[in-house]
C-alpha positions in Angstrom: 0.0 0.0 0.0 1.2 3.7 -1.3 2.2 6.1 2.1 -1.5 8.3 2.7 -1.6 10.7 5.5 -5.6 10.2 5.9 -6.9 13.8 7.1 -10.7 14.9 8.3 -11.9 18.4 7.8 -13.6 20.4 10.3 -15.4 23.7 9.3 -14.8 26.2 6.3 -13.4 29.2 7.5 -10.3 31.0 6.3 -7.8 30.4 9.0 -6.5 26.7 8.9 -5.4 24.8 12.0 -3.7 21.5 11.3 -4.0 19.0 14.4 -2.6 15.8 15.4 -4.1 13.1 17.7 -2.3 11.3 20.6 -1.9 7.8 20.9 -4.5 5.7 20.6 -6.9 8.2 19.1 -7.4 9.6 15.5 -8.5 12.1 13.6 -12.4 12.1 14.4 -11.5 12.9 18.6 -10.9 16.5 16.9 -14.6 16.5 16.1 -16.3 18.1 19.5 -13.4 20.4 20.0 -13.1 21.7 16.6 -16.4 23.9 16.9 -14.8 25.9 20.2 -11.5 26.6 19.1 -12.4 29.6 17.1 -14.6 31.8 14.9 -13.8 31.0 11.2 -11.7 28.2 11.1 -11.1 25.0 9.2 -9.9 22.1 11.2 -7.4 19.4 9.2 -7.3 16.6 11.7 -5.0 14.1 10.7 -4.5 10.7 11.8 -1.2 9.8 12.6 0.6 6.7 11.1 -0.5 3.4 12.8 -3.9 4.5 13.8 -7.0 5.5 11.7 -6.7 5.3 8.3 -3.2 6.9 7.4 -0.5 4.2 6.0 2.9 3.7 5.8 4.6 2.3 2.3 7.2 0.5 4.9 5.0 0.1 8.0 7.7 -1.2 10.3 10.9 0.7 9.3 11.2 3.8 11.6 9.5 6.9 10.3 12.1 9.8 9.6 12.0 13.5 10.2 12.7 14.2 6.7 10.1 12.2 4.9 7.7 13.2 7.5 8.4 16.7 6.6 8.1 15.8 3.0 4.5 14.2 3.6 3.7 17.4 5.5 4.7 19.7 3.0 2.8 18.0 -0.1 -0.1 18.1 2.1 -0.2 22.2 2.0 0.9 22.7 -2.0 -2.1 20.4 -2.8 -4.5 21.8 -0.6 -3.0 25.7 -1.1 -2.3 26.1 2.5 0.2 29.4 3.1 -0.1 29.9 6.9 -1.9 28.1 9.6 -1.9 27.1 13.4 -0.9 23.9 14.7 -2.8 21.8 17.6 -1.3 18.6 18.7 -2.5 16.4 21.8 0.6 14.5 23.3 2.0 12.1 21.0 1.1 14.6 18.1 3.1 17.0 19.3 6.2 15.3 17.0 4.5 15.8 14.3 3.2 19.1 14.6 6.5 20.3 16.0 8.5 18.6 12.7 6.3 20.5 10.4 7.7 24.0 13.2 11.4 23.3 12.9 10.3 22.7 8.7 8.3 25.8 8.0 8.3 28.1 10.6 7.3 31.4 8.9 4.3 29.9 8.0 3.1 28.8 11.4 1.0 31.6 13.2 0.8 29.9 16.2 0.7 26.7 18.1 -1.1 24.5 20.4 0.5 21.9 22.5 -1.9 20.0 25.1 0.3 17.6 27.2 3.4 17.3 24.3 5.4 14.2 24.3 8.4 14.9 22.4 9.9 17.2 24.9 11.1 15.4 27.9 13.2 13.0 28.1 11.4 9.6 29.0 12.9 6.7 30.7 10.5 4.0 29.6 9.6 5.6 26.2 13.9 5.7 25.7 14.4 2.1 27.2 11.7 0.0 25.1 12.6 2.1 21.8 16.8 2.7 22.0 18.5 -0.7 23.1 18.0 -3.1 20.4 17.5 -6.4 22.6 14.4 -4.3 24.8 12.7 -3.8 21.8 12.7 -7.7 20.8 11.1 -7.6 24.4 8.3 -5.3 23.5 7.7 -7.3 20.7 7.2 -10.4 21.6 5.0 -9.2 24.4 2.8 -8.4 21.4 2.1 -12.4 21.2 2.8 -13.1 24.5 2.3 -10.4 27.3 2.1 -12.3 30.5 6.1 -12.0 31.6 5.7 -7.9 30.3 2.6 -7.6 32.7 3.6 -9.3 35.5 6.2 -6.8 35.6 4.4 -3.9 35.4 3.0 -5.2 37.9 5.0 -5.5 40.5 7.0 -2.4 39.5 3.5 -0.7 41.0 3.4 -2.6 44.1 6.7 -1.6 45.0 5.7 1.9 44.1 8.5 1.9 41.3 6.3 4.5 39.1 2.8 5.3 40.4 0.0 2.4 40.4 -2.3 5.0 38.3 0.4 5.0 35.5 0.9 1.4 35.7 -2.9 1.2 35.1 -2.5 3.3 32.6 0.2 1.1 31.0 -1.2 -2.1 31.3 -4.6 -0.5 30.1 -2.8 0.0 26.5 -1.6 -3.3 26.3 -5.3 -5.4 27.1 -5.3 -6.6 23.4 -3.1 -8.0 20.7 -4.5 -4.5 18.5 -3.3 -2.2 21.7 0.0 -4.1 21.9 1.2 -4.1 18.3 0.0 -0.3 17.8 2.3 0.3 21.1 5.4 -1.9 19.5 4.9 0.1 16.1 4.7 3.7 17.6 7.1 3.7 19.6 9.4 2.0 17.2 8.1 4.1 14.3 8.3 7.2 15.4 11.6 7.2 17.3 13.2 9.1 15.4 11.1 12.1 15.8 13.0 14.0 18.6 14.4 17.2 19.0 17.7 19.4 19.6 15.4 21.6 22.5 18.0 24.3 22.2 17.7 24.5 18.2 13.8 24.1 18.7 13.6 27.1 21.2 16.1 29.2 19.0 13.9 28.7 15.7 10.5 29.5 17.6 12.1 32.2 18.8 12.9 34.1 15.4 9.7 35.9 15.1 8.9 34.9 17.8 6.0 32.1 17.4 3.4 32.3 20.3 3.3 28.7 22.0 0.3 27.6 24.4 1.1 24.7 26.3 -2.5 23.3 28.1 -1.4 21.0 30.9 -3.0 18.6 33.2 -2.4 19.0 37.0 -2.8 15.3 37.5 -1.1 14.2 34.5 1.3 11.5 35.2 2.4 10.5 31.6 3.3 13.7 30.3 4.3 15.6 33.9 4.3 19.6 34.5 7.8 19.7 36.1 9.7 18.0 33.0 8.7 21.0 30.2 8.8 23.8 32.9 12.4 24.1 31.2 11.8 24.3 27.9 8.8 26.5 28.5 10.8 28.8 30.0 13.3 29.1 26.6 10.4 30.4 24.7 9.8 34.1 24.4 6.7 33.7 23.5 4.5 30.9 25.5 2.0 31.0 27.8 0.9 27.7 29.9 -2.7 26.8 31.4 -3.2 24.4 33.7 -6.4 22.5 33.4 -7.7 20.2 36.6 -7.1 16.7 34.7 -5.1 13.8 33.9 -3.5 12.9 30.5 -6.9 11.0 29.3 -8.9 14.0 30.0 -7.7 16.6 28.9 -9.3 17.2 25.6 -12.3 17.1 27.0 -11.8 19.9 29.8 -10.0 21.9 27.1 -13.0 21.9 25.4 -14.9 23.0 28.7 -12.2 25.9 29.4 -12.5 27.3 26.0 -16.1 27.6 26.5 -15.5 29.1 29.9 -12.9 31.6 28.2 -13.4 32.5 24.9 -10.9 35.4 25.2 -8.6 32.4 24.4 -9.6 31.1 21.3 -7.6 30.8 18.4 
């Protein structure tokens, strides 16, 4: 099957926003939100590669930067996109961010609710980065018991927090969960980022940033982008009274609570 980057669309105004998903979702979770983000707007919600409808030519070779970029970029010649906004919900965040660092005189402003991509992760870097941990991962996608049990008891012994090993084992509950797990986090390793370089080109104009955080968000925590927030000339961050899973939908309950801050 040819590489497609499967897209929904959302409204008809003349200001574009192009969002990305997080894990596990796809492009249609876009759909209650996209009607309170802004007068005159239309929404291109994509879905990212191992989830909806988008496909990849080479589905389990590691998706680079470049042809990422590439993908991106035919997207807004065919569909005579100039500027726009960019709104990504954790795992999105690489791709909205590549498409930044790509084209950043054509971004008007971005959205990043709960960004992976940012922060340094120990279990995201130690399933993806040593060679023998990923033939761990994947043959817990035919056989998960041994992966579980550990999980496990890395929560009894308060290792990482029982909610976020609930979290874990939650995405790994079927065969489906486990092999999109393997093939994200495989897939998209290679979408990380020089923060330094990153601040430095958002910095040029500068590009306002709006990071939308959960208090109780223990997969994408406060205290590990307070650093990189605070390179950026231009950001603002809003705390919203949720956890990771949540957020999207108190977003969409702020926004009608405060439509000053609409795009």
């Amino acid at each position: 099957m040819p590489t497609r980057l499967h897209f929904q669309k959302f409204g008809s105004g003349p200001r574009v926003v192009l969002a990305f998903h997080g894990y596990g979702q796809s492009s249609g979770h876009w759909r209650t939100l996209a009607p309170v983000l802004g007068p005159d707007l239309t929404v291109y919600a994509f879905d990212l590669f191992y989830h909806g409808r988008s496909q990849l030519l080479k589905a389990d070779a590691p998706l680079s930067k470049q042809r990422l970029g590439e993908l991106l970029e035919e997207f807004l010649q065919e569909n005579s996109i100039d500027t726009f906004h960019l709104l990504a919900f954790s795992m999105g965040a690489k791709f909205a961010l590549t498409l930044a660092e790509r084209q950043p005189q054509r971004v008007e402003g971005i959205w990043l609710v709960a960004p992976d991509g940012l922060q340094r992760q120990f279990w995201y870097a130690l399933a993806t980065y040593p060679p023998w941990m990923r033939g761990v991962l994947g043959r817990a996608v035919l056989r998960p018991e041994r992966l579980l049990r550990f999980l496990g008891a890395l929560g009894q012994r308060r290792v990482v927090p029982p909610n976020l090993v609930h979290f874990a084992k939650w995405q790994l509950d079927s065969r489906e969960k486990r092999l999109r797990v393997y093939r994200s986090w495989v897939g998209f390793r290679r979408l990380t980022f020089n923060l330094r370089q990153l601040a430095q080109v958002l910095n040029r104009r500068p590009t306002p940033v709006t990071f939308f955080l959960g208090r109780y968000d223990l997969v994408i925590p406060q205290a590990g982008l307070a650093r990189f927030i605070g390179s950026l000339q231009s950001a603002r961050t809003v705390v919203l009274e949720a956890g990771h899973g949540g957020l999207l939908a108190y977003l969409a309950t702020y926004l009608h609570q405060h439509p000053e801050m609409r795009l």
